[in-house]
C-alpha positions as CSV (number, residue, x, y, z in Angstrom):
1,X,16.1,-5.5,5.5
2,X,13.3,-7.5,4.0
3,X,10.2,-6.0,2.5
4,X,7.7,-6.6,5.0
5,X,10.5,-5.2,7.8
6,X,10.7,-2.1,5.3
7,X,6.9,-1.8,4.7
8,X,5.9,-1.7,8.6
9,X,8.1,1.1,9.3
10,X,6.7,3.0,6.4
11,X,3.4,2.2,7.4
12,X,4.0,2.7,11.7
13,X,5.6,6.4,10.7
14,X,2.4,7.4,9.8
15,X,-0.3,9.2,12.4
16,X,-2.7,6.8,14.0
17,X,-1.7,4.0,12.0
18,X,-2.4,0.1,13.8
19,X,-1.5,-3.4,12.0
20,X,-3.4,-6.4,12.4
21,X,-3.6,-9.7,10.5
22,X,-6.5,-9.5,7.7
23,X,-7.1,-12.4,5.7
24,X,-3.6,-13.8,7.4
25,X,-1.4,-10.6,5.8
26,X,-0.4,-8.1,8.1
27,X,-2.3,-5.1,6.7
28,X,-2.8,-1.3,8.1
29,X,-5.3,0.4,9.2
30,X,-5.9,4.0,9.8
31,X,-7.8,4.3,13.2
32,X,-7.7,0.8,13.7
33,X,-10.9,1.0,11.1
34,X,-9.8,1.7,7.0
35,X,-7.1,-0.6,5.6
36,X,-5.1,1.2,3.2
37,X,-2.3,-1.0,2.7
38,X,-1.9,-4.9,2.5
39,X,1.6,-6.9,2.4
40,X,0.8,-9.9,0.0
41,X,3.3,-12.9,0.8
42,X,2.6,-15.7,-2.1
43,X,-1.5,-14.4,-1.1
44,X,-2.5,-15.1,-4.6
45,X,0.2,-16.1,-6.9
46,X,4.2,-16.7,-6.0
47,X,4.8,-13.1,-5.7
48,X,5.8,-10.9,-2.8
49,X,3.9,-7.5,-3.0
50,X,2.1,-5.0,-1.3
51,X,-1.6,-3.6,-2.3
52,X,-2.3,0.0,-1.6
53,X,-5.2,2.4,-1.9
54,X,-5.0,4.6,-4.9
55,X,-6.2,7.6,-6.2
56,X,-8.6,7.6,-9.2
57,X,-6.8,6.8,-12.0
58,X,-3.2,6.3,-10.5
59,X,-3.6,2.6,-11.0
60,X,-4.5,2.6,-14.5
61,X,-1.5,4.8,-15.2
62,X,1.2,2.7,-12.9
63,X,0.0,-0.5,-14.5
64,X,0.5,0.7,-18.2
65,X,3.7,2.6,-17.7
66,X,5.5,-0.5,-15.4
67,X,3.6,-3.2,-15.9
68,X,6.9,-5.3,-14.1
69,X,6.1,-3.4,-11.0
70,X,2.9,-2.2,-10.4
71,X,-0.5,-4.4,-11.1
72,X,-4.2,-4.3,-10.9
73,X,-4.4,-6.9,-6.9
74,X,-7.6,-9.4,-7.0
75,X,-10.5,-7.9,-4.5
76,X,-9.5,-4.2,-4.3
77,X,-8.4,-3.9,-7.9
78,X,-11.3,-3.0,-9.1
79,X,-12.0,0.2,-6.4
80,X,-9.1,1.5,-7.9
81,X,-6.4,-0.1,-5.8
82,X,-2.7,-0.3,-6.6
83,X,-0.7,-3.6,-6.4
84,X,3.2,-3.1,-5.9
85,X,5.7,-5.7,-6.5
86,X,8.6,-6.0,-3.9
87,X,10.0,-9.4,-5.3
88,X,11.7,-7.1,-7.7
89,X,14.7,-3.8,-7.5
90,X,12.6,-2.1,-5.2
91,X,12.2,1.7,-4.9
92,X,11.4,2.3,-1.3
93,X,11.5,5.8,-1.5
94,X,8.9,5.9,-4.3
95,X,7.0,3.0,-2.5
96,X,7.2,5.2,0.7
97,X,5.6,7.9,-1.6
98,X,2.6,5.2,-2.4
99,X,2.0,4.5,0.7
100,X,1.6,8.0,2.0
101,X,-0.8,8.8,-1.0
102,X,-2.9,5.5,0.0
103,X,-2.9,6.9,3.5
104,X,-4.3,10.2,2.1
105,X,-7.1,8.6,0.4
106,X,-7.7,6.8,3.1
107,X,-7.4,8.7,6.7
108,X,-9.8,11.7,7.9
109,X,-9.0,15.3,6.1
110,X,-7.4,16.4,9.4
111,X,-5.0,13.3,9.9
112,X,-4.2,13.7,6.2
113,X,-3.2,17.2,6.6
114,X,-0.3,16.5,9.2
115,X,1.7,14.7,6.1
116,X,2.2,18.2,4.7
117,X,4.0,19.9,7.7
């Protein structure tokens, strides 16, 4: 399957989650109102990636231990947000586990909570 194929199901799997085009990327939105994650085809360079809200200091320490996957994304780089190469050997079940944490900083306490049943 291809990344974005791979990325929306991730994404759609989680509670109230909607996608819509923002800035021409299909990106995800909790409650159709908080993006927390953006698929980046080519959006800024000649990469395929993805850009996902982070916790503090999780993209700091991504960046410096794989610098060949994981990078600071222009806009939302500097509130912390993590960029994830998927033009690379992909890990989907640790990029599934980004994407969850990026929902968590993202969604309501209670929607957040239903990840840990």
């Amino acid at each position: 399957m291809d990344p974005l194929s791979l990325l929306r199901e991730t994404c759609l799997a989680l509670p109230e989650v909607e996608e819509r085009l923002s800035h021409g990327e299909p990106t995800w939105f909790v409650r159709g109102r908080k993006a927390f994650v953006m698929y980046a085809d080519h959006h800024h360079d000649d990469r395929v990636a993805c850009w996902c809200a982070a916790p503090p200091g999780a993209q700091e320490e991504m960046v410096a231990a794989e610098p060949d996957r994981f990078f600071r994304p222009p806009y939302v780089g500097h509130r912390g947000w993590l960029g994830v190469y998927l033009d690379v050997r992909v890990d989907w079940d640790e990029v599934r586990a980004v994407v969850r944490e990026a929902y968590r900083v993202v969604a309501p306490k209670s929607l957040a909570a239903r990840l840990e049943g």
